[in-house]
Structure formats: C-alpha cells, structure tokens
N, C-alpha and C positions, 0 to 999 in steps of 0.2 A: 529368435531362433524357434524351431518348431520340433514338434516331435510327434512319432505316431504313436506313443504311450500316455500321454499324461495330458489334459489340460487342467487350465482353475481360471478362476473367474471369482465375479462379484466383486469385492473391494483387497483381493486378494495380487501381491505384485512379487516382483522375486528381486531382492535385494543382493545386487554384484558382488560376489565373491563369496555371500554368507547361507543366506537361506531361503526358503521363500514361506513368505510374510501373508499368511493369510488375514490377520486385523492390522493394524496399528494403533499404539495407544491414543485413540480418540474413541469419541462416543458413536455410536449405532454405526457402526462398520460389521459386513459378513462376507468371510470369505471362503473359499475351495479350494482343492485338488481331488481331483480324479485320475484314476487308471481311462481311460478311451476303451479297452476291451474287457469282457467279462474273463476271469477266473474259474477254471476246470479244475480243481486240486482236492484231491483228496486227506491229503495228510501233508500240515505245512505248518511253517513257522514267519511271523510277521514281525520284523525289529523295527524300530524308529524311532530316533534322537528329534527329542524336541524343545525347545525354549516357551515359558511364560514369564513373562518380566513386563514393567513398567514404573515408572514413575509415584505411583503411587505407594501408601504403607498402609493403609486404614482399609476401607472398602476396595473391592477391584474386580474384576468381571471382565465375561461372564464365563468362558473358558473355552474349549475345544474336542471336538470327537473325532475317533476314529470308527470308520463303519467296512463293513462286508457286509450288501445289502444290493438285492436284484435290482434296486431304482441305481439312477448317479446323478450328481449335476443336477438337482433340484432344489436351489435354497427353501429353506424355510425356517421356524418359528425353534427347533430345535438344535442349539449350538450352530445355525448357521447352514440346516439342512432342515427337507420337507418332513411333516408331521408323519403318524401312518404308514411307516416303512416295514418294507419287509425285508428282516436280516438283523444284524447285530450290530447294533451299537455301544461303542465303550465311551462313558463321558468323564473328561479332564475337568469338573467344576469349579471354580472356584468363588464362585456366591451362592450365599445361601438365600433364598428364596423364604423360607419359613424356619422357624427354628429347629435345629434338628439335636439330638441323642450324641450324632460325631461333631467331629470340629472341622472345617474346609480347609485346603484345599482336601477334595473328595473323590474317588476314583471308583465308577459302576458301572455294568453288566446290562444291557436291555436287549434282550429277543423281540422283533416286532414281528405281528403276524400282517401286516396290508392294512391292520383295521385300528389296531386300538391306540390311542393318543398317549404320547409322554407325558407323562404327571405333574407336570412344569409348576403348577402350587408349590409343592412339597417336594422339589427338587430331587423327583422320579422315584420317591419311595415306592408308588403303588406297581410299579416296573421294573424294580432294583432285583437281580439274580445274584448278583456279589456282589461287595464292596470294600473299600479298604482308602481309611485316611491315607496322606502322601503330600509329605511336604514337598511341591517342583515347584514351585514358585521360585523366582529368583534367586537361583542356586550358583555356585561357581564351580561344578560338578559338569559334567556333562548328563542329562536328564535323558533314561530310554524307557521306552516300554518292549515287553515281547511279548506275543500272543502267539501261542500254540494250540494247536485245532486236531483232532483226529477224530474226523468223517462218521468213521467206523465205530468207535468205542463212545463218539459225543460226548470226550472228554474235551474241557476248555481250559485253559491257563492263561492268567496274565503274571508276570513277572513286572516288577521295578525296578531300576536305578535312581536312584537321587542326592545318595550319600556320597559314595564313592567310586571310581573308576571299577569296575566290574564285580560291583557287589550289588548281586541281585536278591530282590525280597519276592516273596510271594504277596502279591494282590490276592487273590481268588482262583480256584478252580470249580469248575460249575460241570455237573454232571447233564445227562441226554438232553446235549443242545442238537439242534436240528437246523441247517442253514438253506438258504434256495442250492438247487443245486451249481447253481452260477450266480456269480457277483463280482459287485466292482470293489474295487478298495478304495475310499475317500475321506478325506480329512477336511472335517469343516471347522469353523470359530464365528464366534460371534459376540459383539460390545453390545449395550447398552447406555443408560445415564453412565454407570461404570466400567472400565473399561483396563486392558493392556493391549502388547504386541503378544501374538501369539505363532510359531512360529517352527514350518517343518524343516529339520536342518538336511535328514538321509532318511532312506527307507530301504533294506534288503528284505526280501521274502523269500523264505528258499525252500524247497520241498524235501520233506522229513518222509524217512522208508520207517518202516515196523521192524521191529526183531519179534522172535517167536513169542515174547510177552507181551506184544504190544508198546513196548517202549518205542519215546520219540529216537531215533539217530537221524542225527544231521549228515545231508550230505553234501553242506556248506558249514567252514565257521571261521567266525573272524574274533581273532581276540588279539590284533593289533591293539594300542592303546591310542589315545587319542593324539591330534595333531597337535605341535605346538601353536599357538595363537601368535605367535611372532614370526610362523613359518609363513615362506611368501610362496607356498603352492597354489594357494587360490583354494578356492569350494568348490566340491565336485559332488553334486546328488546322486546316488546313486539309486538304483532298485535293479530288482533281479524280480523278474516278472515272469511269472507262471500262467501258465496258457496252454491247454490242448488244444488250441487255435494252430498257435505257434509252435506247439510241440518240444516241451522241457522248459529249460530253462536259461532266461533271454537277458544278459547283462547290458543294460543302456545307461551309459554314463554321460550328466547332463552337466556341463559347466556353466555357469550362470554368470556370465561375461555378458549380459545385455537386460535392458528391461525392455519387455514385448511388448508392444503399443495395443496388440489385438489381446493380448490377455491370454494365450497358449504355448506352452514351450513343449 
C-alpha cells in the first residue's frame, strides 16, 4: 500500500497489525521513516508511542531519533540518519559510548547547524542542549514522547511517559531554539555489534494556537486510553500532518494490513 505522506526505507519494514519496525533485534540494521512533505507550522505539538525491546538484558544498542531537520531520508552514521544536519534532533540512546556522569537509557536535545558533527565518542555531550535519564526500554506501559515547539517564543519541551498510562514527566525544556523554517519529521534507528527492535507504533502532530500569554492550547486532544492487547481492531497509524502545502490539518490513517515489497507505505 502506498501513501502520499510518509515513506521509510533502509532495513526498516512494517509489521501487520502492530507497528513499523525501523531495526530488528540483529546487529548493523538502519532504518527510517519520513514525512514525503516539508512542515509549515508555527506553533505545534508532536506525540509518538514507541517500543525498544529485545532480547537482550546486559549491553543493547544503539537506540533511535526523532528529527525536524530541512534534509529527510538520508541515512547515516547518527542513529541511522546523515551527520551534519540541519534541525533538531532528539536521541533515544541506549549505549553508552564512553563513560558518562548519568546512567542510559538517555534522552537529548541537539540543534544542528548544516556543519557541525555529533559527538558520537562521548555520546553527544559536546551537542547535548537538554537531557534527561528514561527508563523505555522494555516497559509493559505504553512508551510516548511529546514535543512542543513554539516558533515564536523558541521555547521547546519534551515531555515523557514510561511509567504509566498518562503520566507524563518532563524531559527538558530548552530556551531560543531556532528551526529551518520548513522540515520534515523522521524517525530513524540504528544496531550495531549490539543491538534491539526498535519500533514506531503512532504519531499525531497537531497545531497548538497562543492564548494572550503565550500558552500552548491544543486544538486537538486525545486522552482515550490505550487499546486492549486482546482487542481484535487491528493497528491503525495514525498522523495528523501539518502543511501550509496542504493547508491545516490533514488526518491520514494508515492500516498496516500488508508488508511493501518497495519499502513505501
């Protein structure tokens, strides 16, 4: 099945009925999704349930990023995406590279400008804008992230779930971030010698208005709770995808009743 929102690629596949599987628990797998259009939005909120689990209990690797970043669909050497970017990326790590001060799994912040390289020795201290330990690894929770953006004020927020069903923590909020003024949104992963599944389950993004303080108001919100795991609805991806291309806001709902031989859904 195909779509005009989203491909992914590289060793990334979409697993019937559940999610789609940017690694699998093997060694040097890299994989993607991408939005196919750039993002006009000025004031927005980004949700996404996602899974890191495997087999393993000792070592495990390497983790996965979320990006809003003018390139797309570029693998490379960073979580499964190219070096050098320009835009924001947030990385899900869970190896440690060098010793560090927190304990992993690790959750950080990096502004790229076009030029400067992730710090991948030292598991991006010399890039790090916020951070915050987060236990997601192999949780029986439903795992989210949410990132709030406003343009205007280049306030950023990430929020976490891990614990429990709508109990969200604050990661970080980072003052005068600056983004292109258009980007894609992409989710990469990447294994090495060590290795899990890594693993995007949904994604809504929905555009947030100001009130006269500047507060975020949604002018979406979902606080249904999650499905039952014995329910036989099947898995539905969703996103709500923003675009002054497309003008507002575009609900595409993807069921994942097939695996795509070409690698685009």
């Amino acid at each position: 099945m195909l779509s005009r929102w989203f491909d992914f690629g590289g060793d990334a596949i979409i697993n019937t009925n559940e999610h789609i599987r940017l690694t699998q628990d093997v060694p040097s797998q890299s994989g993607y999704l991408w939005s196919r259009h750039p993002l006009f939005v000025p004031h927005f909120e980004v949700e996404f349930e996602f899974r890191v689990a495997g087999k393993g209990t000792g070592i495990v690797g390497d983790g996965f990023a979320m990006w809003l970043t003018k390139e797309r669909a570029e693998p490379g050497p960073v979580f499964g995406n190219r070096d050098r970017f320009e835009g924001l990326g947030i990385f899900f790590d869970t190896y440690a590279n060098t010793p560090q001060s927190h304990s992993f799994p690790y959750v950080m912040a990096m502004v790229g400008d076009g030029q400067t390289s992730y710090d991948n020795a030292h598991d991006g201290n010399a890039n790090k804008l916020g951070g915050c330990q987060a236990d997601f690894r192999d949780k029986n929770v439903p795992t989210k992230a949410r990132i709030t953006f406003n343009v205007k004020t280049g306030i950023l927020n990430l929020k976490l779930q891990t614990t429990a069903w709508d109990h969200w923590v604050d990661c970080f909020t980072l003052q005068d971030i600056k983004l292109p003024s258009s980007f894609y949104l992409g989710f990469t992963a990447h294994t090495g010698e060590v290795h899990d599944t890594h693993d995007i389950i949904g994604v809504t993004t929905t555009v947030l208005e100001q009130s006269s303080h500047d507060n975020f108001v949604s002018q979406k919100h979902n606080n249904t709770p999650p499905p039952s795991k014995k329910s036989g609805l099947g898995w539905v991806f969703k996103f709500f995808a923003i675009s002054g291309v497309f003008g507002g806001v575009i609900f595409v709902a993807y069921k994942a009743s097939t695996k795509n031989n070409n690698k685009r859904f």
